[in-house]
Structures are given as structure tokens and as C-alpha cells.
C-alpha positions, 0 to 999 in steps of 0.5 A: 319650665324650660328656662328654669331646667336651662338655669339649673344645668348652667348653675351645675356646670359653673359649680364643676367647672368654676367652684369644683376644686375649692369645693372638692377641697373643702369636703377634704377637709371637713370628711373623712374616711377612718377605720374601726375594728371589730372587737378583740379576740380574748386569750385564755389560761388552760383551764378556760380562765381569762388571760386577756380581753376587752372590755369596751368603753365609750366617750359621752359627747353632746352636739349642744347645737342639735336640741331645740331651745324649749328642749334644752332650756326646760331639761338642762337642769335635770340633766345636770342633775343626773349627771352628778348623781350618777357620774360624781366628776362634777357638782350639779352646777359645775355641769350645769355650766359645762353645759351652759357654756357649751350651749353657749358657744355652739360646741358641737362635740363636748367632752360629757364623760370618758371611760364611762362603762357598758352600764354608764353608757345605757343609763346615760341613753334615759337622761334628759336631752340624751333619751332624744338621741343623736338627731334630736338631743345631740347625745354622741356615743363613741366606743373603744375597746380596752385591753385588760389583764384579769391576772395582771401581772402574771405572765405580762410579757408572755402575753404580749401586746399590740399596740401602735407605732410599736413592735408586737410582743409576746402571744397577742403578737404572734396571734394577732392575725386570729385575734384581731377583728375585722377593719371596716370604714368609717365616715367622719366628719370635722366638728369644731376641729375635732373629727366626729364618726358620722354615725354611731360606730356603736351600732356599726356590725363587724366581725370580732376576733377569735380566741386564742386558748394557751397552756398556761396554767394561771394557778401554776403560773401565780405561784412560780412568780411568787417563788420568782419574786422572792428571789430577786428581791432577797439576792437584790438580782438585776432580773430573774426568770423561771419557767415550767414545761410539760416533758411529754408535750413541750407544752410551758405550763408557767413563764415569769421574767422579772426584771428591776424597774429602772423608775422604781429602785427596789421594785420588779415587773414584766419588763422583758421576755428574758426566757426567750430572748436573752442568751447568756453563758448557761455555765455548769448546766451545760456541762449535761450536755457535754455529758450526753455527748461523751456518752452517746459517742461511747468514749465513757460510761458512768462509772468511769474514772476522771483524773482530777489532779489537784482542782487545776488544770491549764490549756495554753497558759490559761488556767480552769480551777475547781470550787472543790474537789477530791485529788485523784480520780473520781468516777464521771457520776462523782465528778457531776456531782461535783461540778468539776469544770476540771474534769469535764474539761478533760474529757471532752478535750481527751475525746475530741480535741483532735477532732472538735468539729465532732464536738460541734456536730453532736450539738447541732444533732441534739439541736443546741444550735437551732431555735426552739421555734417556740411561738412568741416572737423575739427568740434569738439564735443560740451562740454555737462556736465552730472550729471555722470561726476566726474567734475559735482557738485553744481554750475554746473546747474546753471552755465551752465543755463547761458552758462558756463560750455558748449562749443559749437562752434559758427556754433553750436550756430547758428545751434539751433538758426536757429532751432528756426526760422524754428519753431523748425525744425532743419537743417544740415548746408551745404555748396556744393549743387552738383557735375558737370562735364562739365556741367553735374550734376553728384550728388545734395546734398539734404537738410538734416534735424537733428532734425524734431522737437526741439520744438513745433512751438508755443514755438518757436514762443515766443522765436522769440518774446522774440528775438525781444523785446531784440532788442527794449528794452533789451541788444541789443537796440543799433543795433534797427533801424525803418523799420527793425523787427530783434531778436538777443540774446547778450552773453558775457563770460568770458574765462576760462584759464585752472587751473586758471579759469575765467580771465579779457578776454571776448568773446563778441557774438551775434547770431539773425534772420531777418526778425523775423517776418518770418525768412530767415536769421541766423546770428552769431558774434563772438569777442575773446578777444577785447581789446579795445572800452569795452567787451559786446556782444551788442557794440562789436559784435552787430554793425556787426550783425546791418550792414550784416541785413541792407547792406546783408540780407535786400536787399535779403528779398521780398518787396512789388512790387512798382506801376508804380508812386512809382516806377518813384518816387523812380527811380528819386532819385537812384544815377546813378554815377559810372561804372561796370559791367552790370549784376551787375548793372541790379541785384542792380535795379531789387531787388530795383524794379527800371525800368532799361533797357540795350541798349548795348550788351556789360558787362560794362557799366555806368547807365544814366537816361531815362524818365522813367528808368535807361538806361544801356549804353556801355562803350566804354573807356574799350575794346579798344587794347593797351591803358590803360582803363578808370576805374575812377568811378569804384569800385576796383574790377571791375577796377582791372579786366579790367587792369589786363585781359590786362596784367597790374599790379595794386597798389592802396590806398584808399577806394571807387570807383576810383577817379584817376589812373595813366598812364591816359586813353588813354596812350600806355602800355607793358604787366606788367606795373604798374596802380596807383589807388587812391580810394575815 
């Protein structure tokens, strides 16, 4: 016994001493220690609706060399066959030499099905050899998480992401220290050359992510990038963006940047964050700002008068012309109204050219100099010259009275506009409200205020009147429509291409409140470079504005409750066609005040007329197992939802609601096929 315990201590030391550092070695090469992450917080839209989340997937392997022979030679064939059924990649026999083969050359991490879902994964755990699990039958289980859209693309850019050897972008950047799960260590080990965890990383317990809750709107937000789309694509523009604040909070209740897809001629998407990251010449929007300065320092007042001479005015040898213009003197209000980049040239020449750095100081104190401080990454900082600047010189003041020679970022412009519906008081745009895990609130973000006063209230109150008559009677009359009291101010600039200065591209805006009478909303539109159907800010930007007040903001400003006689009256003419879902439906009639009422349990339904309100009723044509629903008078994304939660895909054209699809209601389906939907 001695001997051999003597034999046993010389063996370990040769084995440290002599073999330890080619056998340290080769454990290097053949271990390893990785990390893996807890799955990823989700985001959510203001009404608790998924923005983002992950869904987790996993890669089937097969260590072909673990089953005994009995084991594998008597069950491969059904395996194969149960792959084929359930997975159709393969035939039963293009399995069943994928698995031949590989028992064959002794794989022991073959590749069995990628991207395979929750359902896949557990139905796969019952097929023979895999129902041995990973120590009798080999059966490998590897998950990932992917990150979905559930409204791709709405907001994509705004949204964000983190990815790998790339620079965060949008809410998931910024957030990501609340959204990212825990990082654990994982031991892995080389197989064949490929790296195998050690044990399932499926049952490894770790800390997710929390969510992070946003003011976005998901409703508001699908409509403003469908007015948005149809504006680019109609003027041919090389981007456009549009956003929706709540005046009282700061709170961006709709963002949307489409710029022109450089792979794709003709074609837009999410491609950058231009409402936050792009600063431009705002042009005659600017000019609001340069109005509240004037008013603020009392050198003017509304109604007094501004020599317009003859549309032309020159500052040393540099000429600034009017698009129109009525010779003589016009009141401030009027010269608004018609955009006079004459006469608010010589205002603020008349008031502070002996004293610009006023001027320059009145910015700073309204915050046009400052980030917003919004909270997505990659705002950039506003271009505000000062008399300091080598670049400043003569033309610089009244150039920049009529916004050029600054740059602000649209969300920047729409900051300061905001201030002045909130009578002066300026908000921080936001976009997350809190932090939740599990329900559980961990953290609110509160309103935070800029600037507790920009301006006096009553000043900020004549510009809103100014706003309003610019939209009865001045550059922006063409979106002016009866029973709708809104301000806007148009802009359109000419864009400075570096030593070349200022060419033929224009960039057309408009930024505005509704209602202007008390403010709810703010809203800017932005067009780069249209290219087509002219280049003002009133025809080429303002339609936008027009339809996100009539189709988004209008519906969410309180009315007057309706008596028990309007309210029959008005319920007689609500168009009852269609089907959806019916919170959905409910919502729509509650804000129009119409007396509707449910009668079924069940989330779709179709609306039908009662005596006195609009009944609610179930749609039986949706629930029922293993036949293809009845989705004709739905909207497309009710309809996609209801096929693709019973495993079909959808192809479509058309825009509207479904007016057929193909199979027909009623007809047998397999899990992946395609419904045809045509939309009118």
C-alpha cells in the first residue's frame, strides 16, 4: 500500500512538473469561459402595447456519438420522421442521411434546426433519441433571444437598438443599463471545432431586464408616419420627419424620420434619427423666435407698423427680397402673415444692430442655444453665432432674424414652440415615463422643466394669435379648415452646401399648435429637398400638419358632452361596418360619446345598431381550431394578427379594410401557409 500511495504521488508530481504546461494548454484550447445575459427588458407604448421585446429562439443540436447503437439504430428512422413532419426543411430521407452521416463521422454538434421557436423546442424534447436528453441521446439545446418589433417600423429609429461592435442608438441605447439582463458565466467546451456550453444554457437561472414604459402613442404614432410617407413619396424628398408633443408635459407622443433608401430607388424607412440629430437653417419658423424677442424687450407690439419699402432690402451690398409683399407699412401682425423676411430683417436690425449681442442673449435665455436634453442619444448642439465669432459680420443679424445663419434641429424648434403654448413655460421633451419590473415600478420619470419662464405669459399669448391668424389669412391658409381653431408658422429655407453656399435645394417646414385657443399639442414637419409638387413650407409640409390635427390630435382634445337627443342622433349616422378588436372599438365610441355597449366576453367583435346604442357583438368566424378565420372587414393589422397567432403567413395588396382573402373562411390549413389578402 505504501508503494503504490508512493507511485501515485510521484505520477502527480511528473504530471505538474513535467506535463503541466502542455496539459494547462491544452485545457486552453479545448475550455472555456463565455457569458450569457438574462433575457431583455421589453419597451411599451403609452397604452401598455409592445414596442419591443424578445422572443427567445434556440438552435437543436445532436452529439451523434452519446446514443448507444441499439438506441440509435432502432430509433433513427422514426426521428427522421418526426423531424419532417414537424419542421418540413428536409424530406424524411434527407434527415435520415443528415443523421446517418453524422453518426458516421462522429459530429458531435450537428446543426438539427435553427431559429426553432418555444413550441418547436419542447415538441422536439418527445421525439426519439432527443426524449434521452443531452447525457443519453446527445439532444443540444442552445437559446438566443431575438429582438422583435411588433409594429415594425413605427418609430424604428426612435427605438433604437444595441447591437454589437456598433454605437447604441435611440431608447434601447440609452435605457440599456435597465433593459439588459444580468451577465452570468458560462463554461464551454470545444467539440469538433465548434464551442459547446457545457450545460444547458436553457436552464441556467438569471436576472432579466426590466421594462421600460414610453409616451409614445402607437396609434398616433402609425398615423403621423403614414401622413409623413405620403409626403415624401409625393414631393420625391430626400428625408422627412414629423413629430407630436404634449404642450403641457413635453412629453413626444409621435416621432417618424423617413429617409430615401439608398438600396432601394423610390423606397423609404427608419434610417436615421433626423428629428434629433440633424440641425438645419429652420428658415422663416425662426422668424417666431425673433418676434418674441422684439416683443419681450418691448421695442414693438403687434399692431405696430413696419416699412416694407418695396419687397427689397440691402445690408452691405447683400440684397433680402420678399416672395410678396404690400409696398408701404404693414402692422407686425400682417408682415407674419406674410412671411416678410424684409420686414423682420429690419426690426431686429432697427432694435439691436448697435447692440447684437442682446440679441444673442435673448436666445440663450429662451434656451435656443442649448440642447433640449431629450433622452435618446445623438442630439447635437444648436448653431448659435455670437458677435465674438470670427465667422460673424454684417449680414449675420439679419440673416439670422429670418433663420439663417442658425441651426436648430426640428425637435429644438419645436421645443421653443412648445414653450410658447405652455405660455412661456418650457418643457424637457421625454419619451420613457418609468422603469417596471414585473409590474413592479421601480423608478418614474418625472416632468422636468428648461426654462420656468421663456417669456411673460401675455407675449406668449400674442404670438399664439399671430400663429392663428397665419393660418386664417397668411402662408399657411391653405391647411385652414371651419371648426378647427389651429396656429402654425411655415419655413422655407434654402440649404447651404458648404463653400458653395446657398443652392436651388429647399427644405420646407411648418411647426404649429392645436387647439390654439389652449394648447394641447405641438406639432413639426419637416420636408428635405422635395423634388416635386413646389418647395414652400405651406403646400409641401402643411398638408401633414392639416391631417395629424384632423385624424390624430382633434379626436384626443375634450368635447362638450352630447345630450341624451344629440347623442341618438348623432349614433344614427356612426358607420357601424367592419370587425376588429373590441377595446379598440369601444375606445373609437367613448371619445365620439356615442352609447355603445358590449355583450360578449370575447376581443373580436363586429359593431351592430341597438335602439339606443351600438351593440358589441362576438365574432364567432375567429376562434375556431384548425380552419382559416373569417378576417373580410377587418383592417390589415387586426387581420394579420388573428392569421399569423394561428401559424399562417400573410401576403396582401391594397389599402383599406379586407374585402377578400384566399383560402376562403372555413377551409383546412398547415401551420406556415400563405393567406392572400386583397384590401379595398
Amino acid at each position: 500500500m505504501c508503494f503504490i500511495g508512493l507511485l501515485i504521488l510521484l505520477q502527480g508530481l511528473r504530471i505538474q512538473l513535467v506535463e503541466g504546461e502542455e496539459l494547462m494548454e491544452k485545457a486552453r484550447m479545448s475550455s472555456r469561459i463565455d457569458t450569457t445575459e438574462g433575457e431583455r427588458g421589453n419597451l411599451y407604448a403609452d397604452n401598455n402595447k409592445l414596442l419591443a421585446t424578445s422572443l427567445p429562439f434556440f438552435e437543436l443540436r445532436l452529439d451523434t456519438e452519446v446514443a448507444a447503437d441499439t438506441l440509435f439504430t432502432k430509433n433513427v428512422d422514426s426521428l427522421a420522421t418526426c423531424l419532417a413532419k414537424t419542421f418540413k426543411e428536409k424530406t424524411k430521407d434527407e434527415y435520415l442521411k443528415l443523421l446517418l452521416d453524422g453518426r458516421k463521422e462522429g459530429k458531435r454538434y450537428l446543426l438539427i434546426k435553427k431559429d426553432a421557436n418555444y413550441n418547436e423546442k419542447e415538441l422536439a424534447k418527445s421525439f426519439p433519441i432527443f426524449n434521452r436528453g443531452r447525457y443519453k441521446g446527445g439532444f443540444i439545446i442552445r437559446q438566443y433571444d431575438s429582438r422583435v418589433h411588433p409594429f415594425q417600423p413605427l418609430a424604428g429609429r426612435t427605438i433604437g437598438y444595441v447591437r454589437k461592435n456598433s454605437k447604441p442608438v435611440g431608447i434601447e441605447g440609452t435605457y440599456n443599463k435597465y433593459l439588459s439582463g444580468e451577465t452570468v458565466a458560462q463554461s464551454m467546451f470545444r467539440v469538433n471545432g465548434e464551442w459547446v456550453p457545457m450545460f444547458d444554457d436553457v436552464n441556467m437561472r438569471v436576472r432579466n431586464g426590466m421594462d421600460v414604459y414610453t409616451t409614445i402613442n402607437i396609434d398616433m404614432q402609425d398615423k403621423v408616419q403614414q401622413y409623413l410617407m405620403q409626403a415624401v413619396l409625393t414631393h420625391q424628398a430626400t428625408w422627412g420627419c414629423a413629430i407630436v408633443m404634449e404642450v403641457e408635459t413635453g412629453a413626444i407622443k409621435a416621432i417618424s424620420n423617413l429617409g430615401l433608401n439608398a438600396s432601394r430607388k423610390g423606397h423609404y424607412r427608419e434610417r436615421y434619427n433626423y428629428a434629433v440629430g440633424y440641425k438645419s437653417d429652420p428658415g422663416s419658423t425662426f422668424k417666431l423666435v425673433s418676434l418674441l424677442s422684439l416683443l419681450e424687450d418691448g421695442f414693438i407690439g403687434d399692431s405696430t407698423l413696419v416699412n416694407l419699402g418695396e419687397g427689397v432690402a440691402y445690408y452691405h451690398d447683400h440684397e433680402i427680397r420678399d416672395s410678396w409683399y404690400y409696398p408701404g407699412s404693414v402692422s407686425v401682425r400682417k408682415m407674419m402673415e406674410m412671411s416678410s423676411n424684409v420686414g423682420i430683417s429690419k426690426l431686429i436690425t432697427k432694435y439691436y444692430g448697435a447692440e447684437p449681442k442682446r440679441f444673442i442673449q435673448n436666445l440663450q435665455r429662451m434656451n435656443i442655444s442649448n440642447r433640449t436634453g431629450v433622452d435618446i442619444m445623438g442630439e447635437v448642439l444648436p448653431t448659435v453665432k455670437s458677435p465674438e465669432d470670427d465667422d460673424w459680420s454684417g449680414i449675420t443679424l439679419p440673416w439670422m432674424s429670418m433663420g439663417h445663419e442658425v441651426e436648430l434641429t426640428p425637435l429644438q424648434m419645436l421645443t421653443f414652440v412648445n414653450a410658447v403654448g405652455n405660455d412661456g413655460r418650457m418643457m424637457r421633451p421625454y419619451l420613457a415615463k418609468k422603469i417596471a419590473k414585473a409590474n413592479q415600478v421601480e423608478e418614474i420619470f418625472e416632468e422636468e422643466v428648461l426654462r420656468a419662464q421663456i417669456c411673460s405669459k401675455e407675449n406668449a399669448q400674442v404670438v399664439r394669435s399671430i400663429m392663428e391668424d397665419i393660418v386664417k389669412r397668411g402662408t399657411a391658409k391653405k391647411i385652414a379648415l371651419e371648426g378647427y381653431r389651429m396656429g402654425a408658422k411655415t419655413g422655407t429655407a434654402e440649404i447651404a452646401s458648404g463653400k458653395k453656399g446657398y443652392m436651388e435645394n429647399y427644405q420646407a417646414s411648418i411647426v404649429g399648435l392645436y387647439p390654439i385657443e389652449q394648447p394641447k399639442y405641438s406639432c413639426i414637419v419637416v420636408i428635405h429637398e422635395p423634388k416635386e409638387g413646389g418647395h414652400y413650407g405651406g403646400s409641401v409640409a402643411g398638408p401633414v400638419f392639416q391631417n395629424i390635427v384632423v385624424n390624430c390630435l382633434a379626436s384626443r382634445v375634450t368635447k362638450p358632452a352630447l345630450n341624451n337627443e344629440q347623442q341618438e342622433h348623432f349614433a344614427d349616422h356612426v358607420p357601424i361596418e367592419g370587425k376588429g378588436f373590441q377595446e379598440d372599438y369601444a375606445t373609437i365610441y367613448d371619445q365620439l360619446n356615442v352609447p355603445n355597449t358590449s355583450i360578449t366576453t370575447n376581443e373580436w367583435i363586429t359593431p351592430i345598431r341597438g335602439e339606443d346604442t351600438i351593440l358589441l357583438k362576438r365574432v364567432k368566424a375567429v376562434d375556431q381550431q384548425q380552419i382559416v378565420p373569417n378576417v373580410i372587414g377587418m383592417g390589415l393589422r387586426d387581420a394579420i394578427y388573428i392569421l399569423e397567432n394561428k401559424g399562417l403567413r400573410v401576403r396582401f395588396t391594397g389599402r383599406g379594410k379586407v374585402k377578400k382573402q384566399a383560402p376562403s373562411f372555413g377551409a383546412r390549413f398547415k401551420k406556415g401557409e400563405i393567406v392572400a389578402l386583397e384590401l379595398g
